[in-house]
N, C-alpha and C positions, 0 to 999 in steps of 0.2 A: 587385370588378366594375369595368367602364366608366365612368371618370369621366363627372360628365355633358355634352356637349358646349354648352361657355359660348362665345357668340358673343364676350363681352365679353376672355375671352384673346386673339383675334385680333385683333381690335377695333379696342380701348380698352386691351389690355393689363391689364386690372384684375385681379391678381395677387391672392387674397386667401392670404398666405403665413403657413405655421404656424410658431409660435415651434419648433418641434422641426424644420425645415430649416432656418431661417434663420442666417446666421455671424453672430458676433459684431458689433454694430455700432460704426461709429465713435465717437467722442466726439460730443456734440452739446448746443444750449443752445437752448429756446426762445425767439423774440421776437415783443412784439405788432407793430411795427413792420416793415414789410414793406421785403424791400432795393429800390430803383429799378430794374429790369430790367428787359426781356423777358420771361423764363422765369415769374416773380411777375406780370404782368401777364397773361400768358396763362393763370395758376393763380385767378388772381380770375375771369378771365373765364369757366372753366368754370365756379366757385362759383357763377356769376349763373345760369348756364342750367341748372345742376341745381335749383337753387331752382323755377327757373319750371314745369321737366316740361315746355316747350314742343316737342314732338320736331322741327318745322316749321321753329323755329329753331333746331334745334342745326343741324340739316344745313344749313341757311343759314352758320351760322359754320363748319362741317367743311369746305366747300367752299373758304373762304377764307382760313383757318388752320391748315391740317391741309396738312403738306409731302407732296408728292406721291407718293415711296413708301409714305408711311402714309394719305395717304386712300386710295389705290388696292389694299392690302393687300387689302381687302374691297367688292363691293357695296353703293351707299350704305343700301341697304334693311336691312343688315347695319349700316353701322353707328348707324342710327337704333334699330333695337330693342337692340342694345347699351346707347344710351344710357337707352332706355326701362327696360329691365332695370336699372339701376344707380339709377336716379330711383326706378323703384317701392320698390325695397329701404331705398334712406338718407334718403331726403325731405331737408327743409331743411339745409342745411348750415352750420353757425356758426364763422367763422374764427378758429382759436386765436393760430393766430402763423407766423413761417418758422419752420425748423429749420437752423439751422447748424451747419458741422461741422471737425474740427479734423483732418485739414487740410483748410482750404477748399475748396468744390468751386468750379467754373466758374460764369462771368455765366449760362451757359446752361444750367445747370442750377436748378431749383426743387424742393423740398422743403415743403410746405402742410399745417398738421396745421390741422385738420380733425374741429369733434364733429357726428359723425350723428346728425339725432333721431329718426330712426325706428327704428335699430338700438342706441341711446345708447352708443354705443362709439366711440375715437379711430382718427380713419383719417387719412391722408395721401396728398395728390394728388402724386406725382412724374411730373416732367417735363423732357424737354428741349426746347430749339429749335435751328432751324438754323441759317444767317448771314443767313439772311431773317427769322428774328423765327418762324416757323410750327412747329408742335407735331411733333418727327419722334419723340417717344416718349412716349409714357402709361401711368402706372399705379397705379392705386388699391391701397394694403396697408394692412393692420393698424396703427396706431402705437400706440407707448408713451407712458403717459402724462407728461403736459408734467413738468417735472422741479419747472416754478415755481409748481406747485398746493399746493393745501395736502394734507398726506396724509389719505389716505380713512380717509373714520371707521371705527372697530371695529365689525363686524355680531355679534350674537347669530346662531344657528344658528336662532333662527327667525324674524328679521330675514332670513335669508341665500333660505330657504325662500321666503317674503311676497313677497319683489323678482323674484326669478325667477320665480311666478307671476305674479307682475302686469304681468314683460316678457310671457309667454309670450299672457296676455290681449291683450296689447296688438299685438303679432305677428300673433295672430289676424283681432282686427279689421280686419286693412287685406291680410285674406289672404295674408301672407306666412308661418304656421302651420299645420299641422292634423297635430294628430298626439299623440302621451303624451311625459309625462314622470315621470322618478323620480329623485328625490334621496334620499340617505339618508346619514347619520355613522355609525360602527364597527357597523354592523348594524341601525340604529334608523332607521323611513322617516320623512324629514321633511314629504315631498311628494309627493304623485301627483296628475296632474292628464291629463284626456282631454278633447278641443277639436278642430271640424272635422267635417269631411265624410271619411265611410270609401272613399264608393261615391256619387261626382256623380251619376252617372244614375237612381238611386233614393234618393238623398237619405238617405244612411243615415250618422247621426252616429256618430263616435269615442268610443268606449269603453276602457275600461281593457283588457280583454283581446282589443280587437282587432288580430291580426297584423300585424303592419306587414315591409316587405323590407328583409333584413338589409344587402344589399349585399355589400361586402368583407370584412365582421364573423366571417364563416366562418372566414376566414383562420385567428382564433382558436383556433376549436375543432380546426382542419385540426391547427395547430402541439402542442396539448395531445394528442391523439390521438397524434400524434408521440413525444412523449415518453415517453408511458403504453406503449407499444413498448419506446422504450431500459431503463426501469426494468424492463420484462421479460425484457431479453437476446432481445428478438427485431428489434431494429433498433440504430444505432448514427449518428449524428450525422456521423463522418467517413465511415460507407460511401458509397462509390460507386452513381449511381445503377443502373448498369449491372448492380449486385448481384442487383437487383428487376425491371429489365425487361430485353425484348428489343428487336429491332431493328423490331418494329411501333409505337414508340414513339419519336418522334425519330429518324429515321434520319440526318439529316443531321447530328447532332450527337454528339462524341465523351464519351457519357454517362458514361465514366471519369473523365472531367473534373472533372462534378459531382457533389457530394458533398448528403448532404441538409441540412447546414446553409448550404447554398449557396441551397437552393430554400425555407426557411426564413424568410433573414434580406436573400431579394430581390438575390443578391450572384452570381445563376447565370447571369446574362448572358441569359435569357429574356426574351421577350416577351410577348405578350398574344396568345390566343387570339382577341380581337374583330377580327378582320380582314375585310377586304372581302369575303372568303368567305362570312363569315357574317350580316353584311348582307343577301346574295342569298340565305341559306338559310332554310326552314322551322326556325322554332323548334320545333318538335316532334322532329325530328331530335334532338335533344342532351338524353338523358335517364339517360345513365350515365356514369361515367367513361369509360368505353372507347368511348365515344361520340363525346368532341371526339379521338379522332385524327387524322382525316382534318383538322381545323385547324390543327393543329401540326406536320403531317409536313414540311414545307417552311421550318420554322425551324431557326435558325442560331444559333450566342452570338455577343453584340454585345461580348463582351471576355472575355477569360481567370478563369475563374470563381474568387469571394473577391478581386478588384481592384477591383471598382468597386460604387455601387449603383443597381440600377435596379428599381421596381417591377413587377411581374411576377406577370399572371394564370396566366400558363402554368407557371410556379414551382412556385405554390400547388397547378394544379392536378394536376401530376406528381408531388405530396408526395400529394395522395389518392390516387395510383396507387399509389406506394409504401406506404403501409399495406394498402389491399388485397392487394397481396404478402404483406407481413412477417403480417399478421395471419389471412388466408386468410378473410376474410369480402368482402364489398362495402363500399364504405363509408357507406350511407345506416347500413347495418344496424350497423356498427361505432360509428358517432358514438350514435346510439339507446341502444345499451345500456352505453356503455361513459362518455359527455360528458354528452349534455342527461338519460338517463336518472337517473345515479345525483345529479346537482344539481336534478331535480325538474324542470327544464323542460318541462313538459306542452302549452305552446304552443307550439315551438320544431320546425321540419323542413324538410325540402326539398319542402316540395308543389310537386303539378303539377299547372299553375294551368289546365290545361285540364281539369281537374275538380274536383267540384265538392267545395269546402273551406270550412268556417267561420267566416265574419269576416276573409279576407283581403282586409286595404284595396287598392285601388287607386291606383297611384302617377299625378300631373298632375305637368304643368307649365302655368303659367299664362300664356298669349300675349297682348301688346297691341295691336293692328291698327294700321293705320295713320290709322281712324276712329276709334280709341280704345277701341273695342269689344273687352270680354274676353275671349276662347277657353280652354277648359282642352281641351287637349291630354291623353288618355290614355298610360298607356307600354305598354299591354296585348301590341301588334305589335313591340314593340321589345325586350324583355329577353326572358329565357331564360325556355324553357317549366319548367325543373327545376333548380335553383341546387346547386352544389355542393362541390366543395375552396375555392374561391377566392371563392366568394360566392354569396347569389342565396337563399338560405333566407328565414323567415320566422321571425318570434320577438314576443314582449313584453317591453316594459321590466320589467314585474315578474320575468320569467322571465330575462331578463339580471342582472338585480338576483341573483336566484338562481345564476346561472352564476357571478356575483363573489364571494357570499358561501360556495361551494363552493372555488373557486379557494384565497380566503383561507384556508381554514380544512382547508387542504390532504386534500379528501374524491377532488379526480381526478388529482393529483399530488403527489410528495412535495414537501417544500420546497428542497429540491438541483435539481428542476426546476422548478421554481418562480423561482430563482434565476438558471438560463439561459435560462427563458422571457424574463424581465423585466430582462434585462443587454443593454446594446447590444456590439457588435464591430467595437470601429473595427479590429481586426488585421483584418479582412473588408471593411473600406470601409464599414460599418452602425453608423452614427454616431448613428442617431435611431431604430434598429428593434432588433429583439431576434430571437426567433423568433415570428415570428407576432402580434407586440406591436408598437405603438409605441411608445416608451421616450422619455419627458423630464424634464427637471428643471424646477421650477415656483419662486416666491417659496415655497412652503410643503409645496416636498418634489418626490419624485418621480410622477410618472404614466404608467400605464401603461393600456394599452384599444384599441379601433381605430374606425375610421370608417367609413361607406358610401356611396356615391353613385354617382348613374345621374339619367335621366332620371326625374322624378317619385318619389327615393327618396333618401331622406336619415336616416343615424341615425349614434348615436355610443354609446359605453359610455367614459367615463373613472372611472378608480381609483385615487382618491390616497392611497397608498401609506403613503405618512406622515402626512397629514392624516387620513385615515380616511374622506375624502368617499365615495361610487360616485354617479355622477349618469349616467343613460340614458334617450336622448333617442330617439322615431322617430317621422316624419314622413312621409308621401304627395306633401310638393312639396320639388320639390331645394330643397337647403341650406339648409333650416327646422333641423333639430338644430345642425348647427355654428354659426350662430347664435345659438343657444340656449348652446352648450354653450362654445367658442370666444370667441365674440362678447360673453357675460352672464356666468353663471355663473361662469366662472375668477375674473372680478375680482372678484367678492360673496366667491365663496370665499377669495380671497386676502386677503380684510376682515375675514376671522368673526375668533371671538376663542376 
């Protein structure tokens, strides 16, 4: 689905970037001692006013330190709740040291690592200035940890359990949580835990089997579906899309071109359905595949398809067009009995939320005013009335827990596609995706799963491969799971023993 739109990208630039796009990093050594510059002085000075939360004065100092193509990127009103947004999330901030690098960068650049304690994770303020001293670039990302710490103790697997509950407790509290979690080793659950508000308006707490929106997590099942085809000899990975449809589908585009491991592995030069179009339209409108045509007719490829990659709603969801072909059913009815049916997911579908469904949570976002006053924000008006190839279902972490332990244990596909589910394709420019996957290498192995996010919806499914971890997170406020999963979790896991 629709990322969800973060003021703080336009901003403030605060990138929070996943080790599975990021290149290789330079050489680097941390130091307590901060170099005498500009860039390091302008890096302490945001540390001061994240501390504070004072929004009154950040924009006091934006006015005065913020180079004028970058204060004027955005409305100042933009980027005070930016900042607000970035304070609620990290609270205090504790200076680790600079980061140097070999080869040096510029006086005007800064590098600031950085422990958050609200989200107890290593970040880093990057920055530049200009020849006047004032901030013309900003960005907050993930850091690695400092090189001159001592190495993290060895966790027990139910040490590993205990901390990520007690982040997730903790998360809660200062409502930046509500939602389930599940961890579990080679089959065995170590943890499930429900927290939060399902349904603000009637006050209706989180439970273990309450639905939460999958987001882009369909993706998934879209690509398993896929395969479960090829093993049939009734689809094929290099055919052409053009095989399956006709010209009421993309007309603009030379569908020979693309291939379905094009529309698979994000590599088919498509776009995203979420266009200004459908902004202006009735979400009730879009309740089958054949539905989002009229979105898509006027797309083009942004490059010669298997050159490049670019993520893509419209990808995904011309790959659920394509099985409704090759298989001759619909696709709600196809994923039903063929994906979440035969792995037991009995919470798990594309409801349509204009009727009436059980225990699907409601997605927020949480707004700060300018009086300080909280607002949660509904997504009700904003996301799709009926999720589908590309995302937008509902599901339970238990019942994704179920989807993994089907996957593994090869009950929806064999392990030959198994194998091309969970392999990247850098001959395709798919360096960190597979089909339908996203594919990493970790300290302790590989991981394969996906993410989701939208306004007010936030979950993940990660499956470590090699460790034996599955840990599935879903939440009702953006980027509550990756937090959790991202943010926590990874480095506990990379601790167990």
């Amino acid at each position: 689905m629709r990322a969800r739109p973060i003021l703080v990208l336009l901003c403030l630039l605060l990138a929070e970037a996943s080790t599975r796009t990021q290149s290789a990093p330079a050489p680097y050594s941390d130091s307590t001692v901060l170099p005498h510059t500009q860039a390091y002085a302008r890096a302490r000075e945001l540390v001061e006013l994240f501390d504070k939360g004072d929004a009154a004065a950040f924009e006091a100092y934006a006015r005065t330190a913020f180079a004028g193509p970058f204060l004027d990127a955005l409305p100042m009103a933009e980027h005070r709740a930016a900042f607000l947004d970035f304070w609620r999330d990290n609270g205090p901030l504790q200076v680790h040291g600079a980061r140097s690098y070999d080869p040096p960068r510029p006086d005007t650049a800064a590098t600031l690592v950085v422990w958050s304690t609200w989200l107890e994770a290593w970040r880093a303020i990057v920055l530049e200035v200009d020849g006047d001293g004032k901030i013309a670039r900003l960005q907050f990302s993930q850091a690695r940890r400092p090189s001159d710490l001592p190495k993290a103790e060895a966790l027990t697997d139910a040490q590993v359990a205990e901390r990520v509950a007690g982040f997730v407790d903790r998360l809660a509290a200062r409502d930046a949580f509500s939602g389930t979690v599940l961890l579990a080793k080679e089959g065995r659950v170590l943890l499930t835990k429900a927290i939060g508000i399902a349904n603000r308006d009637f006050d209706v707490p989180v439970t273990l089997d309450t639905k939460f929106n999958l987001g882009s997590m369909n993706k998934m099942m879209t690509a398993v579906a896929c395969m479960q085809l090829v093993e049939q000899g009734k689809l094929a990975l290099d055919d052409p899309v053009a095989k399956y449809l006709g010209e009421d589908w993309l007309p603009k585009v030379d569908k020979s071109k693309v291939e379905v491991r094009h529309l698979l592995t994000h590599t088919s030069g498509l776009g995203s359905y979420f266009t200004a179009e459908f902004d202006r339209s009735s979400r009730a409108l879009y309740r089958t595949v054949d539905d989002w045509k009229p979105l898509v007719r006027d797309e083009t490829l942004a490059f010669e398809p298997g050159t490049r990659w670019q993520y893509s709603n419209t990808g995904m969801l011309i790959a659920g067009a394509v099985v409704e072909k090759a298989s001759g059913t619909d696709y709600y009815s196809y994923i039903r009995a063929h994906v979440t049916g035969p792995a037991g997911m009995t919470n798990t579908d594309c409801y349509e939320t204009d009727q009436a469904n059980r225990k699907l949570a409601v997605g927020y976002d949480k707004e700060v005013g300018a009086d300080g006053a909280v607002i949660w924000r509904n997504n009700l008006y904003l996301h799709v009335v009926r999720g589908g190839p590309a995302g937008g279902g509902y599901s339970t972490v238990e019942d994704l827990f179920r989807f993994d332990q089907a996957l593994r244990a090869q009950k929806l596909v064999q392990r030959g596609s198994l194998d091309q589910l969970w392999r990247t394709y850098p001959e395709l420019s798919s360096n960190g995706y597979g089909l339908g996957f996203f594919v990493e290498q970790s300290p302790v192995g590989a991981i394969v799963g996906h993410s989701g996010g939208f306004n007010g919806i936030s979950a993940v499914l990660s499956m470590y491969l090699d460790a034996g971890y599955t840990i599935a997170v879903m939440c009702n406020l953006g980027g509550g799971a990756a937090t959790i999963v991202e943010g926590k979790a990874r480095e506990l896991i990379a601790s167990g023993r």
